[in-house]
N, C-alpha and C positions, 0 to 999 in steps of 0.2 A: 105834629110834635117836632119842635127843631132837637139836631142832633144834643144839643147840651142837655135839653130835661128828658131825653133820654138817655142818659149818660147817669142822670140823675137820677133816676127811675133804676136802674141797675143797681148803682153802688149803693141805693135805701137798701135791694135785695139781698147783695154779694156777702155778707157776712151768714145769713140763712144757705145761702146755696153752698155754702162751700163747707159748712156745718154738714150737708147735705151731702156732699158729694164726698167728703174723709169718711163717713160712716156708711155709704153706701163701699169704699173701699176695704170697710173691715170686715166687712161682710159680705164678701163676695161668695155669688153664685154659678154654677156652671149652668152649663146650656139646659134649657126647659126646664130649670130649678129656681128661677127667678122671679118669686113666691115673696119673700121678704122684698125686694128690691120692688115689684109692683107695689105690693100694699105702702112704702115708704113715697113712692110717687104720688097715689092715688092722698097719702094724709097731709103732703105739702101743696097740694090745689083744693083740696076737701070744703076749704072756705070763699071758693072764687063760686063767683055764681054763673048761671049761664051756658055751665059745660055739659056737656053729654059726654057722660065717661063710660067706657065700657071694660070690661075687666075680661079675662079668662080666655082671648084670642091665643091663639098655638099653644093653648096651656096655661102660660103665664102673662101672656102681653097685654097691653093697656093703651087704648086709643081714642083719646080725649077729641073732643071738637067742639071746635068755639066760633060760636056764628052761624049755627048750623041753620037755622031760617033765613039767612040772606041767598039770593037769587044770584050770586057773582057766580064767579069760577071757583072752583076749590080749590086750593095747594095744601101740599101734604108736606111736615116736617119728621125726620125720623131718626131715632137715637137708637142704638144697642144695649143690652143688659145683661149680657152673660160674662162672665171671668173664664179663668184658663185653669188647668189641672197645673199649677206650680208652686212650688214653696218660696214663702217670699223670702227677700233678703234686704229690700229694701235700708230698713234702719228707720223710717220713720214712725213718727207717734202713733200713726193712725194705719199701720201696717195690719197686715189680714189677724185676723185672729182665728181661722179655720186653717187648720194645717193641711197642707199642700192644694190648697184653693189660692188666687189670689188675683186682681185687677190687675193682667200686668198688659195691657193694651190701650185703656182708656175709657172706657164705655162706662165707669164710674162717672167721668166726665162729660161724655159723650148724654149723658140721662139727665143730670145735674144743670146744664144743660138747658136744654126741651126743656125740663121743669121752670127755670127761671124765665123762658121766653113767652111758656104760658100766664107767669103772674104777670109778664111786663104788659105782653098782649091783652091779656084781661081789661086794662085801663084805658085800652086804646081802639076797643071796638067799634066805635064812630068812625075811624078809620080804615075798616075794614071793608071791602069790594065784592067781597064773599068770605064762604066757609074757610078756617084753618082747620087741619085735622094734624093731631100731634103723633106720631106712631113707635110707640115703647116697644121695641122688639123683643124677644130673647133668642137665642140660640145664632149668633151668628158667626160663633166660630164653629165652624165645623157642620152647625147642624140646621142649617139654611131656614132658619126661621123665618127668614120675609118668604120663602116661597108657601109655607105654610099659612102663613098671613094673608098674602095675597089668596090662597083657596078658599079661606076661609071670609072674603069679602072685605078684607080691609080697605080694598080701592072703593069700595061703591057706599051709597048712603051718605053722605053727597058722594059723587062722582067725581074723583080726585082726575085733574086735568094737567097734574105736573108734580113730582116731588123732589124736594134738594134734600140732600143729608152731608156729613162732615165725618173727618176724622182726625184724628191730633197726632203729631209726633212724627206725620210721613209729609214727605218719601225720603227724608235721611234726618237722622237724630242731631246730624252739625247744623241744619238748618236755623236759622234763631227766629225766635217767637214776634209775634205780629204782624207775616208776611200771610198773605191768604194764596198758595200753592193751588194752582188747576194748570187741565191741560184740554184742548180740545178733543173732542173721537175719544177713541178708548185711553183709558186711564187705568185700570187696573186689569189683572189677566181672567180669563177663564182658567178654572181648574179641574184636576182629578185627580185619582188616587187608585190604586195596584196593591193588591196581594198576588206573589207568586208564592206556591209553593212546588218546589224540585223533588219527587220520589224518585230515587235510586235505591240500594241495595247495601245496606249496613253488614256493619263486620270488625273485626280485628281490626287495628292500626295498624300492625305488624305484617298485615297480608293486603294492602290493595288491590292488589292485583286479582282479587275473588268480588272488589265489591264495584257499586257504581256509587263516587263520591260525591253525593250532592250541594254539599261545601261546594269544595272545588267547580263544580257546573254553577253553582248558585253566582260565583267569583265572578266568572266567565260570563254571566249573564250580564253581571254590572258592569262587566268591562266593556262590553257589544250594548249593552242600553245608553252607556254616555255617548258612541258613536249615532244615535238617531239622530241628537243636535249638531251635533263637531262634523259631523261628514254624510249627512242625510239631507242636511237642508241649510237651505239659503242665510248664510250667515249674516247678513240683514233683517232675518226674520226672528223677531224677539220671542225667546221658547227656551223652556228646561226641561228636564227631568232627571229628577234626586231620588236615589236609594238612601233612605232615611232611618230604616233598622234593618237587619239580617241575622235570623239565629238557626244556628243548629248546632249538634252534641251536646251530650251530659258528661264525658268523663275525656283524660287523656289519653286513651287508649279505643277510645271506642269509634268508630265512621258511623255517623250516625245514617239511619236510613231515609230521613226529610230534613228539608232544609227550605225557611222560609225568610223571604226578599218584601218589603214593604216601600213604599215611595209615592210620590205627587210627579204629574207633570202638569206643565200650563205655558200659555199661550196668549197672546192677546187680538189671536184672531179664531173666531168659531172652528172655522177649517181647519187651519194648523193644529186644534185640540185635537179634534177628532182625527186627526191624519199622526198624531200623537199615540194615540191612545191605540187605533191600529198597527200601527208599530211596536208599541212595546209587547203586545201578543204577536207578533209573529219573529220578533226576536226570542222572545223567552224560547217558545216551541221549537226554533231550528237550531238552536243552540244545544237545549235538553236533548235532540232527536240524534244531534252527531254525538251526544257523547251518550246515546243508549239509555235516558233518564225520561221521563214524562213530566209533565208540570200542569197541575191546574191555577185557573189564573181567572182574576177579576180584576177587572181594568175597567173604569166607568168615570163618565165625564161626570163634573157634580156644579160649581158655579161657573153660568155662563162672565164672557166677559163685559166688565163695567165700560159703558159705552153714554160720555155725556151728549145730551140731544142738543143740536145746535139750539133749537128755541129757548129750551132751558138756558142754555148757557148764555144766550144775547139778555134773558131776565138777569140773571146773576153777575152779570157784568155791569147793566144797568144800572142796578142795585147799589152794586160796590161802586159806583163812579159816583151817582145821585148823593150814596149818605158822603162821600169824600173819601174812601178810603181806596181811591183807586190807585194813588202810591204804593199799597202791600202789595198788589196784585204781582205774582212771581210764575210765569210758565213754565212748568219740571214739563222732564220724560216723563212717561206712562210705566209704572212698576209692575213687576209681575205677583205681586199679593195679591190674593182673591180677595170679595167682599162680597157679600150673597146682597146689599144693597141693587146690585146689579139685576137681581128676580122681579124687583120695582122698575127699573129701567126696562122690562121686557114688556110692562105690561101700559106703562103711560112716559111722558116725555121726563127726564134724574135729570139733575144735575149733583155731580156731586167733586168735593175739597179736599184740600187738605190745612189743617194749622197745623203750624212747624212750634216745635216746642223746647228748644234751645235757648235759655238766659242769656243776655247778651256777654255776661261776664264768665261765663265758660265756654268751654271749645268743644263738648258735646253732652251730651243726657245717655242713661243706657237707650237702648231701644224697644220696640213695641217686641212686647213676648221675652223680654229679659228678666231674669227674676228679682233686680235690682230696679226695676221702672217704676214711676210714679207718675201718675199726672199733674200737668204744671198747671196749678192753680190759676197763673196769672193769665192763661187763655180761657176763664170762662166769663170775663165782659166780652172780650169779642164775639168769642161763639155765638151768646145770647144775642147779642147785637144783631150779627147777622142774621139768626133765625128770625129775627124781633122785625129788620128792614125787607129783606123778603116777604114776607107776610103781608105786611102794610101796603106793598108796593105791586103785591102778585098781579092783582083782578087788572088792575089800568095796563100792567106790560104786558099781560098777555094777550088782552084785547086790542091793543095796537098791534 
């Protein structure tokens, strides 16, 4: 199929997808809740014939496969489906109608999507070199749904030999739309996450001097945990760690007796996580220990980092040169936002993108996790495209 009646082929669909993907935004779901958002996937393919659909993966997820008797290689495409705990503010028509839930990432789009590349792909299975397998995640903010996924066999039956996935609006919201952003090697960071909390010795406000201030040590911790980056390590080596809440006392008078410290750190090399994550236990502890306070503490790695595989990546490059759109092509820095996409990369050769989501006639869009986000509709011909040209093209690139 030359690129116009594919082109063609889209815009018959884009008025349905995008019906699709505004109502899939009013009803956003949080992680392993994405119940409605399956069943709405599962009723706009319900009339393609040919698919193996399966429903109820990690709870919610949904993973379609078309072609599944052909003898090629398999590639694997893969959308997200969860929302965020946020109240929106958006202002548009099709804004959440659950309060304090709301799509403020993309994965409305990101689903919307997939869905449109399976109708397209449907018509073009004569062109196909093997199995597509489509992969409806849920829970990938926070709650690593593709590692779930993958336990639960989503690589195998066919035997997925590669998968690409996307995401919209990174790695900066000034970016403007129709540039296809990758980078080679790691692309996105590993991550984790910390609970401390500081037991010391409550009391009067009026009498410090009788108690042990776990505020005040809690303080102190923050200020010795920003030094792990700033004066611990190689300041070439891309790494953070953020103190993101902190609370203790009930009243103005009162020192209260615990005091709890919450935060992420990440990294975009395995080691440096974990050489992270050691660190911030054994700061918290010598810090609590000179000022006479104890701390219990969890500190645990959670998404490794996203790492594209050179093969994938010579396919996707392939890809984007063959159908002509090797003018978007834009190589960013590697960002430290996790992506549990990354759980697939552990297990067979990712590739994975980003579409930047900036109208050419303004100077930026909010950003991904802003409660004023939306997604830019005018990115889902491309999207689909791309998942549409990958597909087609998988079985022959890889075999070469």
């Amino acid at each position: 199929m030359k690129n116009q009646s594919l082109n063609e082929s889209i815009d018959a669909i884009l008025p349905d997808i995008t019906a699709l993907r505004r109502d899939l935004h009013q009803h956003p779901e949080l992680a392993y809740e994405e119940y409605r958002t399956a069943g709405r996937v599962v009723e706009a393919i319900s009339g393609i014939e040919g698919l193996d659909i399966k429903t109820g993966l990690a709870g919610s997820g949904v993973v379609v496969t078309l072609g599944k008797e052909l003898e090629g290689p398999c590639v694997a495409l893969r959308a997200d489906m969860d929302a965020l705990p946020i109240e929106e503010v958006s202002g548009v028509e099709w804004a959440s109608r659950t309060k304090g839930k709301m799509h403020a990432c993309g994965h409305d789009g990101h689903t919307a999507m997939l869905v449109g590349a399976i109708q397209v792909l449907a018509g073009l299975r004569d062109e196909l070199g093997g199995p597509v397998k489509f992969i409806f995640q849920p829970a990938e903010e926070g709650g690593a749904g593709a590692a779930k996924m993958c336990q639960e066999g989503v690589l195998e039956d066919p035997q997925v030999e590669a998968i690409f996935g996307l995401h919209n609006n990174l790695p900066d919201p000034n970016l403007k739309s129709g540039r296809i952003a990758y980078n080679s090697g790691p692309l996105m960071a590993g991550t984790g996450t910390f609970d401390i909390e500081v037991i010391g010795v409550g009391g009067h406000a009026a009498f410090p001097e009788n108690c042990i201030d776990p505020l005040y040590i809690g303080a102190a911790i923050v200020d010795q945990l920003q030094g792990i980056v700033s004066r611990g390590m190689d300041p070439r080596t891309p790494a953070v760690v953020s103190v993101t809440r902190f609370h203790a006392g009930t009243a103005y008078n009162i020192i209260a007796g615990k005091s709890q410290l919450h935060g992420t750190f990440r990294a975009l090399d395995m080691t440096v996580l974990e050489d992270l994550r050691d660190r911030i236990i054994q700061v918290a502890h010598r810090v609590a220990e000179a000022h006479g306070a104890k701390v219990e503490i969890r500190c645990e790695v959670g998404y490794p980092v996203l790492i594209n595989h050179p093969k994938a990546e010579q396919i996707f490059l392939a890809t984007v040169r063959e159908s002509g759109d090797e003018d978007r092509l834009l190589q960013v820095d590697p960002i430290l936002g996790g992506e549990d996409f990354a759980f697939f990369g552990e297990k067979v050769p990712s590739f994975f993108y980003f579409l930047p989501a900036c109208p050419e006639d303004r100077e930026t869009v909010p950003a991904c996790h802003h409660p004023a986000f939306d997604f830019n509709d005018d990115l889902l011909p491309l999207g689909i495209r791309l998942h549409v040209e990958v597909a087609r093209r998988f079985a022959r690139l890889w075999k070469a």
